[in-house]
C-alpha positions as CSV (number, residue, x, y, z in Angstrom):
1,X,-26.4,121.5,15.0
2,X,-29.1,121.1,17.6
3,X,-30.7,118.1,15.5
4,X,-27.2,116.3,15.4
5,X,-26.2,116.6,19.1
6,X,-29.8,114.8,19.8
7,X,-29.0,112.5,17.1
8,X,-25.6,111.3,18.0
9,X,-26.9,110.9,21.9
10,X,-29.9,109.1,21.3
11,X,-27.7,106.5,19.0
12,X,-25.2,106.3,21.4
13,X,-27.3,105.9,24.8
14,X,-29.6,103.5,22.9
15,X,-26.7,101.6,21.7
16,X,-25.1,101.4,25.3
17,X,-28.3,99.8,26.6
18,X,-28.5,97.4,24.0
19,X,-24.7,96.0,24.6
20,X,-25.0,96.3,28.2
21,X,-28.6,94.4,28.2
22,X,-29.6,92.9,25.2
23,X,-32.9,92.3,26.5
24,X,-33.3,95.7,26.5
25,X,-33.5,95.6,22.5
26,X,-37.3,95.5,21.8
27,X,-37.7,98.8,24.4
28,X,-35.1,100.6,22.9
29,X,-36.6,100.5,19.7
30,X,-39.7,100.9,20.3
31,X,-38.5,104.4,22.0
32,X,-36.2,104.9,19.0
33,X,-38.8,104.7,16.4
34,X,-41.2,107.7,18.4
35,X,-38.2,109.6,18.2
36,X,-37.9,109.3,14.8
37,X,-41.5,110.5,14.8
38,X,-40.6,113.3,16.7
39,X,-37.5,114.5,14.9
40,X,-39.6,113.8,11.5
41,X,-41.8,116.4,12.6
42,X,-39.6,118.9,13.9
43,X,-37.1,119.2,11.2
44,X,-38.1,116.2,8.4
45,X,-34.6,115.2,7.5
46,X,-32.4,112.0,6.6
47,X,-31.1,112.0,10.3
48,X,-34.2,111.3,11.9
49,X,-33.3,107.7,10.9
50,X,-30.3,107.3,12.2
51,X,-30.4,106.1,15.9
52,X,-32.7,103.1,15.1
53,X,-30.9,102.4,12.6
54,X,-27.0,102.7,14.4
55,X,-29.5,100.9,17.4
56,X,-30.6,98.3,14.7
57,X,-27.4,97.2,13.3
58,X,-25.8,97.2,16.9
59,X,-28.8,94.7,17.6
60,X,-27.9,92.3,14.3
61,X,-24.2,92.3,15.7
62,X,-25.0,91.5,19.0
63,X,-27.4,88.8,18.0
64,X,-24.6,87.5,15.4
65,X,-22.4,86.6,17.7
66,X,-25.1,84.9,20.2
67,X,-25.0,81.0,20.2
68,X,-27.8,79.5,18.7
69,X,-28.4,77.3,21.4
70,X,-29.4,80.5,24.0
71,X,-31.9,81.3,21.2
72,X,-35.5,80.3,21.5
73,X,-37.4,77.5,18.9
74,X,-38.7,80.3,15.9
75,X,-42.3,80.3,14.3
76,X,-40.8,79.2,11.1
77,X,-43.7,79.8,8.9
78,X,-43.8,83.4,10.6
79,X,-40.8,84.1,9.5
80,X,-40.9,82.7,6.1
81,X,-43.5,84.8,5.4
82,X,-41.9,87.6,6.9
83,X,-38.4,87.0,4.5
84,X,-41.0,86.6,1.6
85,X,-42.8,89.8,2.4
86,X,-39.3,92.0,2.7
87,X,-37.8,90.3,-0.6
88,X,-41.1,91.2,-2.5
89,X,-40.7,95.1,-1.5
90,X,-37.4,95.0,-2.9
91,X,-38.6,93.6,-6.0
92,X,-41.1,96.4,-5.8
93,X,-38.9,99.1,-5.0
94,X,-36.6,97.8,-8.4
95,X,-39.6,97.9,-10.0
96,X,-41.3,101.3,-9.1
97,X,-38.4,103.0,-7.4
98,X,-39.6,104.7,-4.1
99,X,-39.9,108.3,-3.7
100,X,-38.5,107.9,-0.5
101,X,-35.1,106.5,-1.4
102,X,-34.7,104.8,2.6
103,X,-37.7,102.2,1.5
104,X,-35.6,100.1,-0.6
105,X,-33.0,99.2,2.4
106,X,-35.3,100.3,5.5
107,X,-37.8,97.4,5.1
108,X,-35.9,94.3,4.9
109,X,-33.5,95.9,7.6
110,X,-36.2,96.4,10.1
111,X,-38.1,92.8,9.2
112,X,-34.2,91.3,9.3
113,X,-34.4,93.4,13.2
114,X,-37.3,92.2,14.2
115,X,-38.1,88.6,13.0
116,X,-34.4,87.6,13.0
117,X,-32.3,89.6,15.6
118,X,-34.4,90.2,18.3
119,X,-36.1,86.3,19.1
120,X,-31.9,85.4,19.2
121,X,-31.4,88.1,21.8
122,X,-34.4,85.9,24.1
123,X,-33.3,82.8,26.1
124,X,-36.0,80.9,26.9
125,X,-35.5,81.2,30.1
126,X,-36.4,85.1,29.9
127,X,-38.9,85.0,27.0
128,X,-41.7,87.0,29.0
129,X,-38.8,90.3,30.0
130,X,-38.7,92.0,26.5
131,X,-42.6,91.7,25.5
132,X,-42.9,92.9,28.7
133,X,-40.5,96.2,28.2
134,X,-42.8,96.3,25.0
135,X,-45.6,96.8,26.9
136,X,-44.4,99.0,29.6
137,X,-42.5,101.9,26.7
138,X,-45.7,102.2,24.4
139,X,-47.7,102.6,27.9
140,X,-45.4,105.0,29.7
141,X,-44.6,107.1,26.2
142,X,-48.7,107.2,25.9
143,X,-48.9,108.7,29.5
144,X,-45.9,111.0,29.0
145,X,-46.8,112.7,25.7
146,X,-50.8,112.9,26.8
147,X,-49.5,114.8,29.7
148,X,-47.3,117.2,27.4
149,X,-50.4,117.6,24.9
150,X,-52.7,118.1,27.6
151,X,-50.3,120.7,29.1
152,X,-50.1,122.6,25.3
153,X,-53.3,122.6,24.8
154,X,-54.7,123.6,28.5
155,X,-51.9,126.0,29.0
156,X,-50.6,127.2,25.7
157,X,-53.8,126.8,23.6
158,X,-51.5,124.8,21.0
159,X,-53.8,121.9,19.6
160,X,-55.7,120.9,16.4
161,X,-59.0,123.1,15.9
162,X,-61.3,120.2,15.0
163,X,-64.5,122.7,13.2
164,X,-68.1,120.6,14.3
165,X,-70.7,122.7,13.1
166,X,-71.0,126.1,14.2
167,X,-68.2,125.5,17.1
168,X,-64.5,124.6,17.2
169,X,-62.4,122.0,19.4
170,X,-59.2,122.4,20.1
171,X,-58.0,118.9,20.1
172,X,-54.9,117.4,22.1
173,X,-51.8,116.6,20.0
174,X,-48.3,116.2,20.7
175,X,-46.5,119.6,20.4
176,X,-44.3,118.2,17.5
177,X,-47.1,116.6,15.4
178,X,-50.9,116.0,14.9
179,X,-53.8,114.8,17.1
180,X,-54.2,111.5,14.8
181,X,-50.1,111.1,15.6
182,X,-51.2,111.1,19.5
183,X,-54.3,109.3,19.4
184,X,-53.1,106.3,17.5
185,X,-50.2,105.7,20.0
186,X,-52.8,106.3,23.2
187,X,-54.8,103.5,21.3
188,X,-51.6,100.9,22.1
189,X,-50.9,102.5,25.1
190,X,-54.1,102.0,26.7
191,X,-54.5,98.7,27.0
192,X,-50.8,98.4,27.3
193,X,-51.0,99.9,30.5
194,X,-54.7,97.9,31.3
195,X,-52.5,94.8,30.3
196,X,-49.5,95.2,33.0
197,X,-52.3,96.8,35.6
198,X,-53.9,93.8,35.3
199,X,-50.4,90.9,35.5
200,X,-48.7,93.2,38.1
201,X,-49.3,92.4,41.6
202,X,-49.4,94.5,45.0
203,X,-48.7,97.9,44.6
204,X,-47.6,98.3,41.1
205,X,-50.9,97.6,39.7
206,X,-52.6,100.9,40.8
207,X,-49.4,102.8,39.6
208,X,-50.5,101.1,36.1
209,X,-53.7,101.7,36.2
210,X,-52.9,105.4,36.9
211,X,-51.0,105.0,34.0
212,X,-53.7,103.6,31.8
213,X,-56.1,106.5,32.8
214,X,-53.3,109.3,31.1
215,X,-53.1,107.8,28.4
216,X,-56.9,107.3,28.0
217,X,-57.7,111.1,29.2
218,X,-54.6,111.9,25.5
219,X,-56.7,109.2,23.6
220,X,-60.0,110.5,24.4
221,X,-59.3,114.8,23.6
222,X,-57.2,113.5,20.4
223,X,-60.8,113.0,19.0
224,X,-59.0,110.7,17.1
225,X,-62.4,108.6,16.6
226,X,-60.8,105.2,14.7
227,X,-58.6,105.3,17.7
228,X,-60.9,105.2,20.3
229,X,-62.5,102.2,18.5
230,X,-59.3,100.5,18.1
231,X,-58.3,101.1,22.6
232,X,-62.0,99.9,23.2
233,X,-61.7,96.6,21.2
234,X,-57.9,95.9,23.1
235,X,-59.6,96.5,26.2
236,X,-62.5,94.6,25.8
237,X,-59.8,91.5,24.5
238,X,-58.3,91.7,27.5
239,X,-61.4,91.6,29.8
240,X,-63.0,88.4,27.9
241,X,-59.1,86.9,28.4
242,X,-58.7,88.1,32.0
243,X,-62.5,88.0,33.4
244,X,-64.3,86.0,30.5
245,X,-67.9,87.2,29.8
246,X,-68.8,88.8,33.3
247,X,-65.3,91.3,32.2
248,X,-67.2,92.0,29.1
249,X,-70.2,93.0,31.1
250,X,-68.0,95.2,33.4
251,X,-66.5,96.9,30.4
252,X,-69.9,98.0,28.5
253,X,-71.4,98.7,31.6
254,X,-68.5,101.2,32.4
255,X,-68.5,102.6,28.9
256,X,-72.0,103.3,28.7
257,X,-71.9,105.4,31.6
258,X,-69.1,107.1,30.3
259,X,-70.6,107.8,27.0
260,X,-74.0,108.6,28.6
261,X,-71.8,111.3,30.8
262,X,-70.0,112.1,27.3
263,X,-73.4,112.8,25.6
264,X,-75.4,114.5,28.3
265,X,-72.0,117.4,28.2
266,X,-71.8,118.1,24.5
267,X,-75.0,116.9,23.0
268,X,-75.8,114.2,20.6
269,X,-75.8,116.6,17.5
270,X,-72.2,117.8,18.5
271,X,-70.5,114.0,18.6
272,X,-73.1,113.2,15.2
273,X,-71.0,116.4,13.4
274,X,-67.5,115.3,15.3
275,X,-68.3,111.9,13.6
276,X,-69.0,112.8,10.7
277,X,-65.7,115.1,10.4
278,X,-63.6,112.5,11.1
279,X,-64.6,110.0,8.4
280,X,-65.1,113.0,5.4
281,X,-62.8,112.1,2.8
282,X,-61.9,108.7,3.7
283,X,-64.1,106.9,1.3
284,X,-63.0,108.6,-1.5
285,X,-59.4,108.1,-0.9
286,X,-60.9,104.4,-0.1
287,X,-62.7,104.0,-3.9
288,X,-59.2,105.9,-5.4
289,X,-56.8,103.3,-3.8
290,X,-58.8,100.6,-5.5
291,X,-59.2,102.9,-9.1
292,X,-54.8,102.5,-8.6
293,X,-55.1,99.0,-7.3
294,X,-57.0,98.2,-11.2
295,X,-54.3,99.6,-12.9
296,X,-51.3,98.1,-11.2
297,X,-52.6,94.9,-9.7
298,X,-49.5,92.9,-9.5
299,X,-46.6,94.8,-8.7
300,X,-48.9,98.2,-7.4
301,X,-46.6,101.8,-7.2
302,X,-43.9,101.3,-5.0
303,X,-43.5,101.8,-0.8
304,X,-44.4,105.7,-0.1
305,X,-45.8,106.6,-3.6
306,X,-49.8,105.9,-2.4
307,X,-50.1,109.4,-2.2
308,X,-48.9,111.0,-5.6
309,X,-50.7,107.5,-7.3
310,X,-54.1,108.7,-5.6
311,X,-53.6,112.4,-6.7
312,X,-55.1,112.3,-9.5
313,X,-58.7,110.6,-8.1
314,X,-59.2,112.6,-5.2
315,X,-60.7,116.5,-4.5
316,X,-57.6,119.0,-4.6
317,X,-58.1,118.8,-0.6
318,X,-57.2,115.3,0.0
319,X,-54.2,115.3,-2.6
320,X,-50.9,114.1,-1.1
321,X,-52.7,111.6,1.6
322,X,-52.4,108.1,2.2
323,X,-55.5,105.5,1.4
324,X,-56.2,105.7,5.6
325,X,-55.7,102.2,5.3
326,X,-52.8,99.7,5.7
327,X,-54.8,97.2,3.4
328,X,-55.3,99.4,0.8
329,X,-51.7,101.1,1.8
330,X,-50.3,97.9,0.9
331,X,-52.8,96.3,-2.0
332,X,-51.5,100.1,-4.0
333,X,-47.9,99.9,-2.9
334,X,-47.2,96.3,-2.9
335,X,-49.9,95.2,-5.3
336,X,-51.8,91.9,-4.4
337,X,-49.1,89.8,-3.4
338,X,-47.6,91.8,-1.1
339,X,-51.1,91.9,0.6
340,X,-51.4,88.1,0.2
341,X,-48.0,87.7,2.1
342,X,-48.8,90.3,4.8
343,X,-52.3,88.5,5.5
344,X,-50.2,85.2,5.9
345,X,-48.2,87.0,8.4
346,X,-51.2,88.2,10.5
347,X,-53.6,85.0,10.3
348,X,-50.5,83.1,11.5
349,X,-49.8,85.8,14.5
350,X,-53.0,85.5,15.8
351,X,-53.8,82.0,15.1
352,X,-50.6,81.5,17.5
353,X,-51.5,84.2,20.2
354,X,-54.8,82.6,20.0
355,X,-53.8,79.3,20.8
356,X,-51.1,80.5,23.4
357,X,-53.0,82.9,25.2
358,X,-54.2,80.5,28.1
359,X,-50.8,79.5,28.8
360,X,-49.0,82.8,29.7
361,X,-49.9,85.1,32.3
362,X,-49.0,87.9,29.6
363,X,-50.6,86.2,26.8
364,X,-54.1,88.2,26.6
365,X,-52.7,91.7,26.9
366,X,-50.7,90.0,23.7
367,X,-54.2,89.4,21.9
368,X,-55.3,93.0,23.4
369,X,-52.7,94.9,21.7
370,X,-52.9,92.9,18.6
371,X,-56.7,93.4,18.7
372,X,-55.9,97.7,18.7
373,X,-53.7,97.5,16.4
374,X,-55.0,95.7,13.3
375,X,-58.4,97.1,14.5
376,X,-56.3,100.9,13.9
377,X,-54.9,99.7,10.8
378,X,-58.5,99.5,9.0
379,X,-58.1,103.5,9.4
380,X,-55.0,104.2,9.3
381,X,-52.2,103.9,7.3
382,X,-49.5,101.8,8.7
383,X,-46.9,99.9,6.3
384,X,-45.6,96.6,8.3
385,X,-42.1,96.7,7.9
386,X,-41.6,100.7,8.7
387,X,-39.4,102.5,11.5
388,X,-42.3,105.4,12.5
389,X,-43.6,104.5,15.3
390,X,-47.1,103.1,14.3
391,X,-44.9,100.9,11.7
392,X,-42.6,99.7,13.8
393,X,-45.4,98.9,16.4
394,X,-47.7,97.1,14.4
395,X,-44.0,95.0,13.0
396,X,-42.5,94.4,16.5
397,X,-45.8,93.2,18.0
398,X,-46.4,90.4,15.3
399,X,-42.8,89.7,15.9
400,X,-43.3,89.6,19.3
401,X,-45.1,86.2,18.4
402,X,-42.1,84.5,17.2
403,X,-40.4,85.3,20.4
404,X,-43.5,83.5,22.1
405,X,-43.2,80.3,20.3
406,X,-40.5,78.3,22.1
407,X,-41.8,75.1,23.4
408,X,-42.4,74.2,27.0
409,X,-43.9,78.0,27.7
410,X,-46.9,76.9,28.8
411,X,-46.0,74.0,30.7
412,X,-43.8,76.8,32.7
413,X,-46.7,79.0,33.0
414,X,-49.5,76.3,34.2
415,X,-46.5,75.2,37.0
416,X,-46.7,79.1,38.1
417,X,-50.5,79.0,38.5
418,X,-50.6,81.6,35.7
């Protein structure tokens, strides 16, 4: 009864926001789809779906009845590849049907959401408010639930016992899932945060940078390790877009003496063995995702059936896991087209945030984010297209590019001096 009363509130308040602002869409959804990821792992039910999806359709209605002409030019080829992407899953799905039954409907609603809905609900005029909102939910939801972990794990003792060697770590994770769950998120919110810290003037930019350090102390006792790699190239994006080479040098300099502080309190040998824990298994789940990948090349297993596929070439241990890989993720459950179209989808994101980086003040902590997260996707499974949070992420920020692609944006921004 509990679940439902959250439910029904979260749809409706999310809902209200939308209609009231519809610039409001991207934020809302991004905070939707961690509450999915938090109901999912409380009680894993059909419901947890429900208010990004009441928040989605109210999103295609509202953008429905928009007029055309209040809508921004669209990155046509973006979103061709997008359409092609969502129409081959279905084909998939008809094919191999999912074991999760929401796949066949939940993919080419959320890539209908995101590449079609939300660039109507920008003018022009505002194009810069809902990356922005983007940027400020997946930083402040990285600061909030690094401060709940780090309270359940310094005050409760709740946490993930990480075993290195002869010792145990009790690793920070959110109290309603796992320490990978948190430190993938911290490695978006990061330089989320180092992004607005660094566009926002006067006294804002410290409360940012506060902001950024939270989220950095949830990232960094996650000992989620392909997350930390992931924050560390997003931030060093954003110093060679912000500072060029001499940021570059301010970034290595301050990581080194961090890690030299790092090393000097728990020992080379220690961080060797954490290391070395955290990549176990992966390679064989790696070389059983491309056994499957052999035997269904062209249309793979279907969207969520990686796991059972993989079963049956991996250790007992690792049976019922993803590859750890959105590439492979994909290549098994959407065989090699559906890779080929998501690789079309990503070269053409970042050949356009490449190109319009220099003309928006916003445009490098763009590249930074993008940088984190297809950097966190060679480790992690993430399936473009999805409603959990890291899905939804990874989807609404190469969206987020066809929201950038109206024409006159950088005229505007060299006017403003940046």
């Amino acid at each position: 009864m509990t679940e439902v009363l959250v439910v029904v509130i979260v749809s409706v308040v999310g809902s209200l926001f939308v209609l009231l602002g519809p610039r409001n869409a991207p934020a809302i959804l991004v905070a939707d789809s961690i509450i999915v990821e938090i109901l999912h792992a409380l009680s894993s039910s059909r419901l947890e779906y429900v208010p990004w999806l009441v928040t989605g359709v109210v999103v295609l209605l509202v953008a429905w009845r928009r007029p055309e002409r209040d809508a921004p030019p669209k990155s046509v080829g973006l979103g061709l590849l997008a359409f092609l992407y969502a129409l081959w899953a279905v084909v998939v799905c008809l094919v191999h049907l999912p074991s999760d039954r929401p796949y066949l409907v939940g993919i080419p609603f959320v890539l209908l959401v995101t590449f079609w809905a939300l660039p109507r609900l920008v003018s022009v005029r505002t194009m810069a408010g809902p990356f922005v909102q983007l940027l400020a939910t997946t930083a402040v939801a990285g600061a909030v639930l690094a401060l709940s972990a780090g309270v359940a794990a310094l005050h409760f003792h709740i946490g993930y016992v990480v075993p290195v060697g002869h010792r145990h770590l009790l690793a920070w994770q959110w109290p309603v899932a796992n320490k990978n769950t948190l430190g993938y998120l911290e490695a978006w919110a990061v330089p989320a945060a180092a992004g607005l810290a660094v566009i926002t003037p006067g006294g804002g930019r410290a409360l940012w940078w506060l902001v950024a350090l939270m989220a950095a102390a949830g990232l960094g006792f996650s000992y989620a390790r392909t997350a930390w790699i992931a924050a560390v190239v997003g931030v060093l994006l954003l110093a060679i877009g912000r500072w060029r080479w001499s940021g570059v040098v301010g970034v290595l300099v301050v990581g080194l003496i961090g890690a030299a502080a790092v090393i000097k309190k728990a020992g080379l040998k220690r961080l060797t063995a954490l290391w070395a824990h955290g990549l176990s298994g992966r390679g064989g789940l790696w070389r059983a995702a491309l056994t499957v990948t052999r035997h269904h090349p062209v249309f793979g297993v279907g969207p969520g059936n990686s796991p059972a596929a993989l079963a049956p070439y991996v250790p007992p241990a690792f049976r019922g896991l993803t590859p750890h890989d959105a590439i492979l993720e994909t290549l098994v459950e959407l065989g090699i087209p559906g890779l080929i179209l998501l690789a079309g989808v990503v070269i053409m994101a970042i050949r356009v945030a490449v190109l319009r980086a220099p003309t928006w003040q916003h445009g490098w902590a763009l590249i930074a984010l993008l940088g984190a997260g297809l950097t966190e996707m060679l480790a992690e499974s993430a399936f473009f297209g999805g409603v959990s949070f890291e899905d939804y992420l990874v989807t609404a920020l190469l969206a987020a590019v066809v929201m950038w692609s109206g024409k006159g944006m950088g005229a505007r921004a060299r006017r403003s001096g940046r």
